[in-house]
Structures are given as structure tokens and as C-alpha cells.
MARBA-3410 file (N, C-alpha, C, O; in Angstrom, 1 decimal):
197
85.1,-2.5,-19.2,84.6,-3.8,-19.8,83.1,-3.7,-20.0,82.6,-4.0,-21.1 ~ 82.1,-3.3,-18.6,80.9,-3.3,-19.0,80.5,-2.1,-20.3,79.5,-2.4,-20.9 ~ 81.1,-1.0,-20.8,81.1,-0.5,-21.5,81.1,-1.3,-22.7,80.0,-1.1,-23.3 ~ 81.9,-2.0,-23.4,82.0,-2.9,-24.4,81.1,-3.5,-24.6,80.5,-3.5,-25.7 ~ 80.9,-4.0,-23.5,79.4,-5.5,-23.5,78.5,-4.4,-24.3,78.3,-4.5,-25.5
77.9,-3.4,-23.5,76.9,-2.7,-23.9,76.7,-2.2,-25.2,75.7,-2.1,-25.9 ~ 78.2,-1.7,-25.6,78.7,-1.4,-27.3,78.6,-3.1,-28.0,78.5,-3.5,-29.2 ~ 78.5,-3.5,-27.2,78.3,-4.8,-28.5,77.1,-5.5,-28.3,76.6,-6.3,-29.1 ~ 76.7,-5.2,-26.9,74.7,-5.7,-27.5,73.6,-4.6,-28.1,72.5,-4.9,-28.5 ~ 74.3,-3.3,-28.2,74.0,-2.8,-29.3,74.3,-2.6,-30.6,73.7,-2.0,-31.4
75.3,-3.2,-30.8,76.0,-3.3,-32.3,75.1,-4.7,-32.7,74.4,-4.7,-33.8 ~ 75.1,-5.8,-31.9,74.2,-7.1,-32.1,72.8,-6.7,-32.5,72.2,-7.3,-33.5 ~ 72.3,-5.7,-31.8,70.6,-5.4,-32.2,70.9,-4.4,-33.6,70.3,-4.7,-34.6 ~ 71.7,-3.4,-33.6,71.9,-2.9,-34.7,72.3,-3.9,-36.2,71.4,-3.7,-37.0 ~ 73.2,-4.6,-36.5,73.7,-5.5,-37.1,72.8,-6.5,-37.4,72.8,-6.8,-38.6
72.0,-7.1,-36.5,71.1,-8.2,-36.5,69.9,-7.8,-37.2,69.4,-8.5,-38.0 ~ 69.3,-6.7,-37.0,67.9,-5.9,-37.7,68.9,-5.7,-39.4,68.7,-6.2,-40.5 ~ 69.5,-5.0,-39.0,70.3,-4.3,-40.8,70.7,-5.6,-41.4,70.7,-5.6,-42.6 ~ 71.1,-6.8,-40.9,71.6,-8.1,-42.1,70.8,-9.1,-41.8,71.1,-10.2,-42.2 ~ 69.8,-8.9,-41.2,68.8,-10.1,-41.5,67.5,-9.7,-42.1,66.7,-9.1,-41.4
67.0,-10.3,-43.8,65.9,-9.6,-43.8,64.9,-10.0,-43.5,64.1,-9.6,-44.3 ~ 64.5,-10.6,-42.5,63.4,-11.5,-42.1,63.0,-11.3,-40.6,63.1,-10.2,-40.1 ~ 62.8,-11.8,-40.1,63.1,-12.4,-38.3,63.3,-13.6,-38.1,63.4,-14.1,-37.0 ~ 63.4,-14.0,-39.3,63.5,-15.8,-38.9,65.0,-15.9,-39.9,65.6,-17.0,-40.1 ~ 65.5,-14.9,-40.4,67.1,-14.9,-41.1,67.7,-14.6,-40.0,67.2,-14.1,-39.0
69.0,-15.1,-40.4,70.4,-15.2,-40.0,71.5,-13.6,-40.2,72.0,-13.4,-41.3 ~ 71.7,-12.7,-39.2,72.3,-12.0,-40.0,73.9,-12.6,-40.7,74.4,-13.6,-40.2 ~ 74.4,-12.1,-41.5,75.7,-12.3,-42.1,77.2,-12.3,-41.2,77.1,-11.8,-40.0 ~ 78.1,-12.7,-41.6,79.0,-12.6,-40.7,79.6,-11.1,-40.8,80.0,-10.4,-39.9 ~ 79.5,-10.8,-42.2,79.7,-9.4,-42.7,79.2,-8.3,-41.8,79.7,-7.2,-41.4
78.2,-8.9,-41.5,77.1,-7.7,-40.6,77.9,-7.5,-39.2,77.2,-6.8,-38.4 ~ 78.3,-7.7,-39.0,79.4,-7.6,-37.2,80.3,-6.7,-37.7,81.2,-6.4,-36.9 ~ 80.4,-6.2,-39.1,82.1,-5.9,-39.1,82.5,-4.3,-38.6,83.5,-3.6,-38.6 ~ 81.1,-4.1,-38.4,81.4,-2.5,-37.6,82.0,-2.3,-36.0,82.4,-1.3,-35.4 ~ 81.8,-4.0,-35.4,82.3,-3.7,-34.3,83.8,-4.6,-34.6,84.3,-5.6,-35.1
84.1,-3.0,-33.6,85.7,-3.1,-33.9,86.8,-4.0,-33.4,87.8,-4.4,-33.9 ~ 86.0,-4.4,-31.8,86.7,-5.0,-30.7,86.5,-6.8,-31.4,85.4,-7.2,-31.7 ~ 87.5,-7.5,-31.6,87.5,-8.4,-32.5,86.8,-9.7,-31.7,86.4,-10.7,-32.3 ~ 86.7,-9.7,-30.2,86.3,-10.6,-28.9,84.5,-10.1,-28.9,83.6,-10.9,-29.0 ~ 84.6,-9.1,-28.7,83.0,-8.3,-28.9,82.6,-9.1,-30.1,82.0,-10.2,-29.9
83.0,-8.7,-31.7,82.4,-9.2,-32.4,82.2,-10.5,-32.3,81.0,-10.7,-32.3 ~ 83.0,-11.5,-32.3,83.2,-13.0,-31.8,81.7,-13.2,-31.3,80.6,-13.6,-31.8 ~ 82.0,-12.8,-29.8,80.1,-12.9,-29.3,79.1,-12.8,-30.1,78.2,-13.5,-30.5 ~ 79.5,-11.4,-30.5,78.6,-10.8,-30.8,77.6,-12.1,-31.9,76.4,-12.3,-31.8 ~ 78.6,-12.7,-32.9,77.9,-14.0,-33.8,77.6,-14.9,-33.3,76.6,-15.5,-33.8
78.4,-15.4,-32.0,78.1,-16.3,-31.4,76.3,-16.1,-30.9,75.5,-17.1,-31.1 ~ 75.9,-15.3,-30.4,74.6,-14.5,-30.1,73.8,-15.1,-31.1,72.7,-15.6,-30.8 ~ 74.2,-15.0,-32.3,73.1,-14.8,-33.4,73.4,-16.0,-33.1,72.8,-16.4,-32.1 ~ 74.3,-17.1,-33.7,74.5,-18.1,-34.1,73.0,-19.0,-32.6,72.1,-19.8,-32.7 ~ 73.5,-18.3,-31.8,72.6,-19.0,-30.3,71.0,-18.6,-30.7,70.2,-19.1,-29.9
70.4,-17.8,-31.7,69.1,-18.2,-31.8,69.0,-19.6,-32.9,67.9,-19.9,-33.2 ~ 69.9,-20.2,-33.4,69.6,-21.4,-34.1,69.8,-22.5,-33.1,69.0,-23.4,-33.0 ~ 70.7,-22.5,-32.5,71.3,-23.4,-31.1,69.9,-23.8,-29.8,69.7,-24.9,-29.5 ~ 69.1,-22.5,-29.3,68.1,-22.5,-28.8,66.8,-22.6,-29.2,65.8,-22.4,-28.5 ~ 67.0,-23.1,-30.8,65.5,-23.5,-31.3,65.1,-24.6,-31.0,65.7,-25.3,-30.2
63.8,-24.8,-31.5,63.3,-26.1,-30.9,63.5,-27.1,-31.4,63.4,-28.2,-30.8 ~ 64.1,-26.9,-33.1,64.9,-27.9,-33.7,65.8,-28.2,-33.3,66.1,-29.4,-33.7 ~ 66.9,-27.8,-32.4,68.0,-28.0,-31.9,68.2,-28.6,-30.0,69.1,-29.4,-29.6 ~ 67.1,-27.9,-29.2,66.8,-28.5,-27.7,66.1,-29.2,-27.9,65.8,-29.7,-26.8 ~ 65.5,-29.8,-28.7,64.5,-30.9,-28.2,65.5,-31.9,-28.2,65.4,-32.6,-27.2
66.5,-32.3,-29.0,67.4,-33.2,-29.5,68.3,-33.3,-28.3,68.6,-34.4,-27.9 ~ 68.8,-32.1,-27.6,69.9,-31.8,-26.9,69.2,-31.7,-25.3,69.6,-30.9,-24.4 ~ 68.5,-32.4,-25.1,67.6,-32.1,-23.3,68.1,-32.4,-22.4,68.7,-33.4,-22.4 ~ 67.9,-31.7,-21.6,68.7,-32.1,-20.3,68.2,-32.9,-19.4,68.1,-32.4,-18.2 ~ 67.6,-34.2,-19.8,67.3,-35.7,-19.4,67.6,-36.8,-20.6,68.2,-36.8,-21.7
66.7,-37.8,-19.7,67.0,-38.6,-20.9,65.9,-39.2,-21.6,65.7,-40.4,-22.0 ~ 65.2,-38.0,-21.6,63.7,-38.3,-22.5,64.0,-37.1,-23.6,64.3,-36.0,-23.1 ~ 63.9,-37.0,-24.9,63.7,-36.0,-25.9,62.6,-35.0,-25.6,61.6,-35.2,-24.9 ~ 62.8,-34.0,-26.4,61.2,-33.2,-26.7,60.8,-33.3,-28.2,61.5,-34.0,-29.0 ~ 59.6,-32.5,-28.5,59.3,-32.5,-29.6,58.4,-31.3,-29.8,58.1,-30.7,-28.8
58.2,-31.0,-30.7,57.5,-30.0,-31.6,58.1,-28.7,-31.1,59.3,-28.7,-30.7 ~ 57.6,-28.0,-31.2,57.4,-26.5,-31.5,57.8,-25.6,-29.9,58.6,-24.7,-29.7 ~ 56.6,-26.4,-28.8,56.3,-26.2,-28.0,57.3,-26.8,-26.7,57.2,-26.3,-25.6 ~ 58.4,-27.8,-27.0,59.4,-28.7,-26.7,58.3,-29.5,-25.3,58.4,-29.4,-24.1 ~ 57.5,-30.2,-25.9,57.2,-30.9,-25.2,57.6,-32.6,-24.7,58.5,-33.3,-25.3
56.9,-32.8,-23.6,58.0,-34.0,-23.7,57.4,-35.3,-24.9,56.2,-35.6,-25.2 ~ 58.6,-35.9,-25.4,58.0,-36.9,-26.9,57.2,-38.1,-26.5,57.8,-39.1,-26.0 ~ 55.8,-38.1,-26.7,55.0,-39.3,-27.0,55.7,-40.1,-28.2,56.6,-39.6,-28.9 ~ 55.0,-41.4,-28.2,55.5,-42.1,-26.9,56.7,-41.7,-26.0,57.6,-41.1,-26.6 ~ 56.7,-42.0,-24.7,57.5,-41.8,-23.7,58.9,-43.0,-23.9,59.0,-44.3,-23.6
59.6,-42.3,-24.3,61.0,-43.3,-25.0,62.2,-42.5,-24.0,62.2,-41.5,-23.3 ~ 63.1,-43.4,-24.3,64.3,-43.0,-23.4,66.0,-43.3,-23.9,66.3,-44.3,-24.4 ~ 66.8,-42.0,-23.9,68.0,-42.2,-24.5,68.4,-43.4,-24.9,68.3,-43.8,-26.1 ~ 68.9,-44.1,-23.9,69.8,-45.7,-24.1,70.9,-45.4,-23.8,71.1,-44.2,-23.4 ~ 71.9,-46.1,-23.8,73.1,-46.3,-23.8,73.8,-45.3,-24.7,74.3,-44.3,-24.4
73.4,-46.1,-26.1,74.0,-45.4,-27.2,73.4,-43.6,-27.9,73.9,-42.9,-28.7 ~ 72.0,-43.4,-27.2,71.1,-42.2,-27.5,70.2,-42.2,-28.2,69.3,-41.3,-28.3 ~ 70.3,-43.6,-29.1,68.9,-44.4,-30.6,68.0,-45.3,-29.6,67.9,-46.5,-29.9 ~ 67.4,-44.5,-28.1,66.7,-45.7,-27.3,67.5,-46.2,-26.9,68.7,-46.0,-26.9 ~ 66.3,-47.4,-26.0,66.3,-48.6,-25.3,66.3,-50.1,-26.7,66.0,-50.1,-27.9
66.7,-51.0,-25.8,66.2,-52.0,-26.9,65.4,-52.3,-27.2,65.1,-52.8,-28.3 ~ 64.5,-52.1,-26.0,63.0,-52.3,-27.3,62.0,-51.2,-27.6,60.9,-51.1,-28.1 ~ 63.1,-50.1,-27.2,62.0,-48.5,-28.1,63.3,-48.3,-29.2,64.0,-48.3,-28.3 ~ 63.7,-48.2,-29.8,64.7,-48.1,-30.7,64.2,-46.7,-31.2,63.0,-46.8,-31.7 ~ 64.5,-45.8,-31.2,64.4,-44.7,-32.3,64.1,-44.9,-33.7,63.1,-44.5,-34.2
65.0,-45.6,-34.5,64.3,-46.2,-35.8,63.2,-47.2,-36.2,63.0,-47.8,-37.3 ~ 62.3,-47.3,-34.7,61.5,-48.4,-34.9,59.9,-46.9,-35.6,58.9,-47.1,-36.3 ~ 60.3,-46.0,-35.4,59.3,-44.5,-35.9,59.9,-43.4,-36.8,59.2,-43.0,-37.8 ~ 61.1,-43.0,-36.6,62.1,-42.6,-37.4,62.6,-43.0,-38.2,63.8,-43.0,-38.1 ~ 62.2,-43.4,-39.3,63.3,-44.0,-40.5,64.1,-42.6,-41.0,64.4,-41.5,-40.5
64.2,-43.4,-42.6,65.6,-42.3,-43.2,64.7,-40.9,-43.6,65.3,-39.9,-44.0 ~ 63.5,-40.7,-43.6,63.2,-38.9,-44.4,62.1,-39.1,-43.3,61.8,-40.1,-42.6 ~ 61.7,-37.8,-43.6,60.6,-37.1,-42.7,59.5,-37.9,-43.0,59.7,-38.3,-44.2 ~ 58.1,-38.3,-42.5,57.1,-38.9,-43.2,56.5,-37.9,-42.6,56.7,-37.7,-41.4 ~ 55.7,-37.2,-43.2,54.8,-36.0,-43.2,53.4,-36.7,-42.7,53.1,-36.6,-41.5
52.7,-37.4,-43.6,51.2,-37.5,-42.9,51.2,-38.0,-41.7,50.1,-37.8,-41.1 ~ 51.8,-38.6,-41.2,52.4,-39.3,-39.8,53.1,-38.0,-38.7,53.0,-37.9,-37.4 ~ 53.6,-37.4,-39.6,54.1,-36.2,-38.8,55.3,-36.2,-37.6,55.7,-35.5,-36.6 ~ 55.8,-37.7,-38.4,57.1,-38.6,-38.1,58.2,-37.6,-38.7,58.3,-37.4,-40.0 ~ 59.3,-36.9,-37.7,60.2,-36.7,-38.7,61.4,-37.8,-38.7,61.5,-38.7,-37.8
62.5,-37.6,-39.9,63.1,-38.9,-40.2,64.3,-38.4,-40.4,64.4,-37.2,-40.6 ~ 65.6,-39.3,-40.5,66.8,-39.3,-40.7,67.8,-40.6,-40.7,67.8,-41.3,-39.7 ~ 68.5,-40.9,-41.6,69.3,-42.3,-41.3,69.7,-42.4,-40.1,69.6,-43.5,-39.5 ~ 70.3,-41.2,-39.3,71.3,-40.9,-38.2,70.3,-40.8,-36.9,71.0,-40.4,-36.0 ~ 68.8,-41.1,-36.6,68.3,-40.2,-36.0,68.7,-40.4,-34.7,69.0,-41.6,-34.5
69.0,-39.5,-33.3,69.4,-40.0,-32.2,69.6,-38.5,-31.6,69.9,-37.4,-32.1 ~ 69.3,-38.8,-30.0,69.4,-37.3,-29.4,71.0,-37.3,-29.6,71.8,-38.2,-30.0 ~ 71.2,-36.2,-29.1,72.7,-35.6,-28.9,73.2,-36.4,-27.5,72.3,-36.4,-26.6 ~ 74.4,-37.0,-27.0,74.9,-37.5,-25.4,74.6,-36.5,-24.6,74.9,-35.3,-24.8 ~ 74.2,-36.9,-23.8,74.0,-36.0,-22.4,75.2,-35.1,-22.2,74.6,-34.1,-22.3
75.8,-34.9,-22.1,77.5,-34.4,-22.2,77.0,-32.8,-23.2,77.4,-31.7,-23.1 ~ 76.0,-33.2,-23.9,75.8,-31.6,-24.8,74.5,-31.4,-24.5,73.9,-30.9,-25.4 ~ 73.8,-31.7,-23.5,72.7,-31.3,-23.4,72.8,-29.2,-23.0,73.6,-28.5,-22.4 ~ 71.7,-29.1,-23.7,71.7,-27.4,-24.0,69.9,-27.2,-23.1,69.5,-26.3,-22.5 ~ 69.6,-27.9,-23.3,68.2,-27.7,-22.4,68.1,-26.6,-21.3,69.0,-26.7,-20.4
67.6,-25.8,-21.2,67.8,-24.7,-20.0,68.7,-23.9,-19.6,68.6,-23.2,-18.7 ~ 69.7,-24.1,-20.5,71.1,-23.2,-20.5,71.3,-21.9,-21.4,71.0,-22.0,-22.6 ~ 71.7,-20.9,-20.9,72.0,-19.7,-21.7,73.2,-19.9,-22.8,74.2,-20.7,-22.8 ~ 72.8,-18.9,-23.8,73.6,-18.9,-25.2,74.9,-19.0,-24.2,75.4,-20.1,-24.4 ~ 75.8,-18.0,-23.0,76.6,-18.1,-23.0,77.3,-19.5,-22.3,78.5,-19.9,-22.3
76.0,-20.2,-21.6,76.9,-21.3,-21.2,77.0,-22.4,-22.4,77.8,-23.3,-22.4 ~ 76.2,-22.3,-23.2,76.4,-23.1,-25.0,77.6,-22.9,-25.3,78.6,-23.6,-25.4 ~ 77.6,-21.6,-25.4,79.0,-21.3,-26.0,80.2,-22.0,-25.3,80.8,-23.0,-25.8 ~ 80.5,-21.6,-24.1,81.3,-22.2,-22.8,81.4,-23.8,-23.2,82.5,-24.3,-23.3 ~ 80.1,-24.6,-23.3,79.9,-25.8,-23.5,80.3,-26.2,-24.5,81.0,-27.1,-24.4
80.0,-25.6,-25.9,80.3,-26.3,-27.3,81.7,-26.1,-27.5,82.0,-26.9,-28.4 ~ 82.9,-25.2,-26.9,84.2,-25.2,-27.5,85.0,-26.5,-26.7,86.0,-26.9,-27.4 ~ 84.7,-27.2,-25.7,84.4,-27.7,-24.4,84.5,-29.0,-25.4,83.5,-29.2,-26.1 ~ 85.4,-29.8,-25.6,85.5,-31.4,-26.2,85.1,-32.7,-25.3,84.9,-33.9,-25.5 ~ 85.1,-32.0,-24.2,84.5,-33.3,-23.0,82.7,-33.2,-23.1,81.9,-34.1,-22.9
82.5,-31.8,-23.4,81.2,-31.8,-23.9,80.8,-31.4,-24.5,79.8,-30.7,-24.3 ~ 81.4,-31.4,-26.0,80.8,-31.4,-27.4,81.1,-32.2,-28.7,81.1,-31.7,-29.9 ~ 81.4,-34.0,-28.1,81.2,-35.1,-28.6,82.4,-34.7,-29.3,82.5,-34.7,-30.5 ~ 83.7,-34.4,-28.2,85.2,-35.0,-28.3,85.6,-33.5,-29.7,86.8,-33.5,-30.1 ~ 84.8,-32.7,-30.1,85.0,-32.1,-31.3,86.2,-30.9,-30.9,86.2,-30.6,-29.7
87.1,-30.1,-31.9,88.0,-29.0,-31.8,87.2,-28.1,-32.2,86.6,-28.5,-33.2 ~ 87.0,-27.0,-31.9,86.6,-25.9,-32.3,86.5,-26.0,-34.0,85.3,-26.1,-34.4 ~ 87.5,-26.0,-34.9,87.4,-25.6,-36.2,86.2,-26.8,-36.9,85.5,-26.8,-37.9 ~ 86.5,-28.0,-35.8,85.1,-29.0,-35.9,83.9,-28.7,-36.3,83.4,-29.1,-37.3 ~ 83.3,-27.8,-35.3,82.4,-27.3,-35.4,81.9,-26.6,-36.8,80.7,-26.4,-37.0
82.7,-26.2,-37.5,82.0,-25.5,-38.5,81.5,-26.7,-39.1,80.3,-26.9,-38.8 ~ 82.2,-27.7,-39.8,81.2,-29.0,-40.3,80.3,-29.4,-39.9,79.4,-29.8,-40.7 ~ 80.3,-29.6,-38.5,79.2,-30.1,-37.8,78.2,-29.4,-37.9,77.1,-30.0,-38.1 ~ 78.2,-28.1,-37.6,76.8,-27.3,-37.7,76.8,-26.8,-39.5,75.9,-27.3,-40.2 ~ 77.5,-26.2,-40.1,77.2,-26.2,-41.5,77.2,-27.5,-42.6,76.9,-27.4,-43.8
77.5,-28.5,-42.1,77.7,-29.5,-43.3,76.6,-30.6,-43.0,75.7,-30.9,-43.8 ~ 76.7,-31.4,-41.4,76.5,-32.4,-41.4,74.7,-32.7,-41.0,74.0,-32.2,-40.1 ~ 74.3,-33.6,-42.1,72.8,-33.7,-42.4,71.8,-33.7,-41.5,70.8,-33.0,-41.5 ~ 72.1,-34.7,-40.5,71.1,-34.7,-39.5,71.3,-33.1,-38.7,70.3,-32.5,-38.4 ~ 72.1,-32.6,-38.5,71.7,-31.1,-37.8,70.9,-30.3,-39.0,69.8,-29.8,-38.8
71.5,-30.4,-40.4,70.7,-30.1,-41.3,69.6,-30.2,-41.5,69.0,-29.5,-42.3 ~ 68.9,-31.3,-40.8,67.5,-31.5,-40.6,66.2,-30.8,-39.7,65.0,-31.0,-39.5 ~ 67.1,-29.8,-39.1,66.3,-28.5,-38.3,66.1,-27.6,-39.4,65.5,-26.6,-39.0 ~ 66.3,-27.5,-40.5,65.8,-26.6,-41.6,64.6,-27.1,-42.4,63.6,-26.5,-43.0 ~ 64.8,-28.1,-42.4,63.4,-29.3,-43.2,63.3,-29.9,-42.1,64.2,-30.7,-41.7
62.1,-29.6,-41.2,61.8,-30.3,-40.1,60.7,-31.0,-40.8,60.6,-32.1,-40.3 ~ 59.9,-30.8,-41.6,59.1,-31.1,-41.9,57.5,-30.2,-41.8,57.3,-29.0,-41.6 ~ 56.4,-31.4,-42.0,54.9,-30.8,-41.8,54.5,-30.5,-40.0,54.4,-31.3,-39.1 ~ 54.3,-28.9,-40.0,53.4,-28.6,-38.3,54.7,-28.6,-37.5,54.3,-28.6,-36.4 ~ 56.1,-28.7,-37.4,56.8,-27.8,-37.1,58.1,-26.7,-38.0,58.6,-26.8,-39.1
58.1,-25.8,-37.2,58.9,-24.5,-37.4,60.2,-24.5,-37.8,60.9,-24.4,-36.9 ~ 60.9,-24.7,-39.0,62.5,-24.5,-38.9,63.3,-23.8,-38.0,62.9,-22.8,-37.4 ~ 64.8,-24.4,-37.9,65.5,-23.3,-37.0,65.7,-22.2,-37.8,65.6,-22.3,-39.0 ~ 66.1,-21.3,-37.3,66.0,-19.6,-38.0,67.6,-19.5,-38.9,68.6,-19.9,-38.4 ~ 67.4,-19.0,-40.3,68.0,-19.0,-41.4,68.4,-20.2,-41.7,67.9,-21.1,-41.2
69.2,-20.3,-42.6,69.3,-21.6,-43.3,70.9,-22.7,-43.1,71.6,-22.1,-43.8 ~ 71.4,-23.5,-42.7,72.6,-24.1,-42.3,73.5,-24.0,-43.1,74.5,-24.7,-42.9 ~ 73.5,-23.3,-44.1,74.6,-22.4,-44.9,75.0,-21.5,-43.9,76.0,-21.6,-43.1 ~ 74.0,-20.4,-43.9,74.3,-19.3,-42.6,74.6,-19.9,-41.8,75.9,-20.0,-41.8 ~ 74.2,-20.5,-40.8,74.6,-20.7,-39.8,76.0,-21.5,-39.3,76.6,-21.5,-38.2
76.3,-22.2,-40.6,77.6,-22.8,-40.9,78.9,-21.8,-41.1,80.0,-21.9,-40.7 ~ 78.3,-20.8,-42.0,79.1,-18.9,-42.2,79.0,-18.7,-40.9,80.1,-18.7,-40.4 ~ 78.1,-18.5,-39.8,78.6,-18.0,-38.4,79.5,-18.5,-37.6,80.1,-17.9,-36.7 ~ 79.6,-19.8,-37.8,80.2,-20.7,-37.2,81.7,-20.6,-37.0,82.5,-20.5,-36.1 ~ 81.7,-20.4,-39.1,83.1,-20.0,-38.9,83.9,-18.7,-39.2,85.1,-18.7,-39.6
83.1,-17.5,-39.0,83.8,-16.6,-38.7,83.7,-16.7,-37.0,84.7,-16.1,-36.4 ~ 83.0,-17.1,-36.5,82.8,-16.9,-35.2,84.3,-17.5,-34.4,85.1,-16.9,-33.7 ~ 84.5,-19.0,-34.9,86.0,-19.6,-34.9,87.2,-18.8,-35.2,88.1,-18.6,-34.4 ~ 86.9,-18.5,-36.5,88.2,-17.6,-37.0,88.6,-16.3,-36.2,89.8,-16.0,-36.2 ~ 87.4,-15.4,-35.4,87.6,-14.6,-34.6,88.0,-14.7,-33.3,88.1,-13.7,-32.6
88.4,-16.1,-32.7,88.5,-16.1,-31.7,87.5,-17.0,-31.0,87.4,-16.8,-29.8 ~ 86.8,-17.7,-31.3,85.9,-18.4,-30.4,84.9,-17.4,-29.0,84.0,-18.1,-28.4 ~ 85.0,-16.3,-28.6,84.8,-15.7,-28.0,83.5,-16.1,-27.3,82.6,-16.6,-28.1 ~ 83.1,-15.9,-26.1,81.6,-16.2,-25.6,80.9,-14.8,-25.3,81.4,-13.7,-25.1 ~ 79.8,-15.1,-25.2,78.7,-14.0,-24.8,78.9,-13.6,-23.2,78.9,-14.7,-22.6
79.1,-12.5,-22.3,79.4,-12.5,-20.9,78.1,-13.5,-20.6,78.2,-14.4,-19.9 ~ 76.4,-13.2,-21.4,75.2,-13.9,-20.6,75.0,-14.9,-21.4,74.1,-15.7,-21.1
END
């Protein structure tokens, strides 16, 4: 078994340099298809898929409290605001009382109709890709969703879409939520597989 692992965190660094041409791309789902072990490969996207999952576009939203982060640096968010009930704030810090519907740039406000951390139930804050993985197939903690869920959710739906247009002075998550929506679901189709780390 440790043999595999090892054939497939080198097929991952191999695969990952050859289909991404950037460092901030996505490799292809295509790009895994040399490893043979069909559970290996599984991870193996799941891996990649876990540098967009551990961006800062994605943990600041998902923290494991009940204060958000922000920027780049996942600091904790000025003003000092707090989940709520529902996750849009308290009632009198409301998330959309700063947040409206688009990013406002010279404010350096980013924006969304939907804007709201993720339920504590999916907090990813300090956790390795493999306990994400573990966690996101996991419907008690990944907001009731089925596996084949997931591909919409991370390829289609807008507010996660909004880690690629973050806006002015912070960083996009790495490749674009097309890709990462293609990893999603070949990663499903293969088996849901997790990373052993």
C-alpha cells in the first residue's frame, strides 16, 4: 500500500507540473490518466482539487470559529463581526450591511448577493486536504450535499465562483472554477477517493 501512495505522490508532482501551465493553474483531469490505480488517481485530483479548497479565497469563508478571515494573509476580519445564527452575522453586524451584490473595489469591499461564511459543520480552517476530503463527501458536514452535489457546488455556483474574482489587493484561488468544477467531477466519477494525508 505504502508503495502506491508513493507512486501516486509522484505521479501527482509529475502530472501537476506537465498539465498545469502556470503555478497558479489547475492541472486537467486528463493529466492523472497515467496513474493506473483508479483510487490513487481519485486522490491523486482530489490533491490538486485541495490547493483551491486551501486558498485563502476558500478558508477565510470556511474558519474554524465564528469570526471569518480575510485577505491574503487569512487574517482575522476588521471589523470584528461574528457568524450568527444563520452565518450573514449578528443582527446588528449583518454581513450585507458592507457586502452588497459585486465587489466594490476602491473600498476594497468584496461583494455577493449570497455573501455569508460557510456553517461551522464545514469549517476547513487548519485541516489537511485529506481530512477536507473525509469532511466534504460527509453530508452532516458539507451542508446536507451527495457527493455528485458537489460538482455544482464547486463548478457552477456563484458565490464560491467568487474566489476567482476576488477582486482589487487580493489573490484568486488557483485556476479557474471551470477547472476546478472538471476536478470535482472526475474526482466523483472515480470514486470519491481521499488523500491517505
Amino acid at each position: 500500500m505504502r508503495g502506491r501512495v508513493r507512486a501516486a505522490v509522484l505521479a501527482l508532482a509529475i502530472c501537476t507540473t506537465a498539465g498545469a501551465a502556470s503555478a497558479n493553474d489547475l492541472a486537467s483531469p486528463e493529466s492523472f490518466a497515467k496513474i493506473t490505480d483508479e483510487a490513487a488517481r481519485s486522490a491523486a485530483m482530489f490533491s490538486e482539487l485541495g490547493r483551491v479548497l486551501t486558498s485563502p479565497r476558500c478558508v477565510n469563508c470556511h474558519p474554524a470559529g465564528d469570526r471569518p478571515h480575510q485577505g491574503d494573509m487569512g487574517r482575522l476580519h476588521q471589523p470584528p463581526v461574528e457568524r450568527g445564527g444563520d452565518g450573514k452575522g449578528t443582527p446588528t453586524m449583518r454581513c450585507s450591511t458592507c457586502h452588497q451584490a459585486a465587489n466594490f473595489d476602491p473600498g476594497r469591499v468584496p461583494g455577493h448577493p449570497e455573501w455569508h461564511l460557510a456553517p461551522i459543520e464545514m469549517a476547513w480552517q487548519g485541516k489537511t486536504i485529506a481530512e477536507i476530503c473525509q469532511q466534504i463527501k460527509d453530508p452532516a458536514r458539507n451542508g446536507g450535499r451527495a457527493v455528485d452535489a458537489l460538482i455544482d457546488h464547486i463548478g457552477k455556483d456563484t458565490l464560491v465562483g467568487w474566489a476567482w474574482a476576488p477582486g482589487f489587493g487580493r489573490s484568486p484561488a488557483p485556476g479557474t472554477q471551470e477547472q476546478a468544477g472538471a476536478l470535482v467531477k472526475a474526482w466523483a466519477e472515480s470514486g470519491a477517493a481521499c488523500p491517505a494525508k
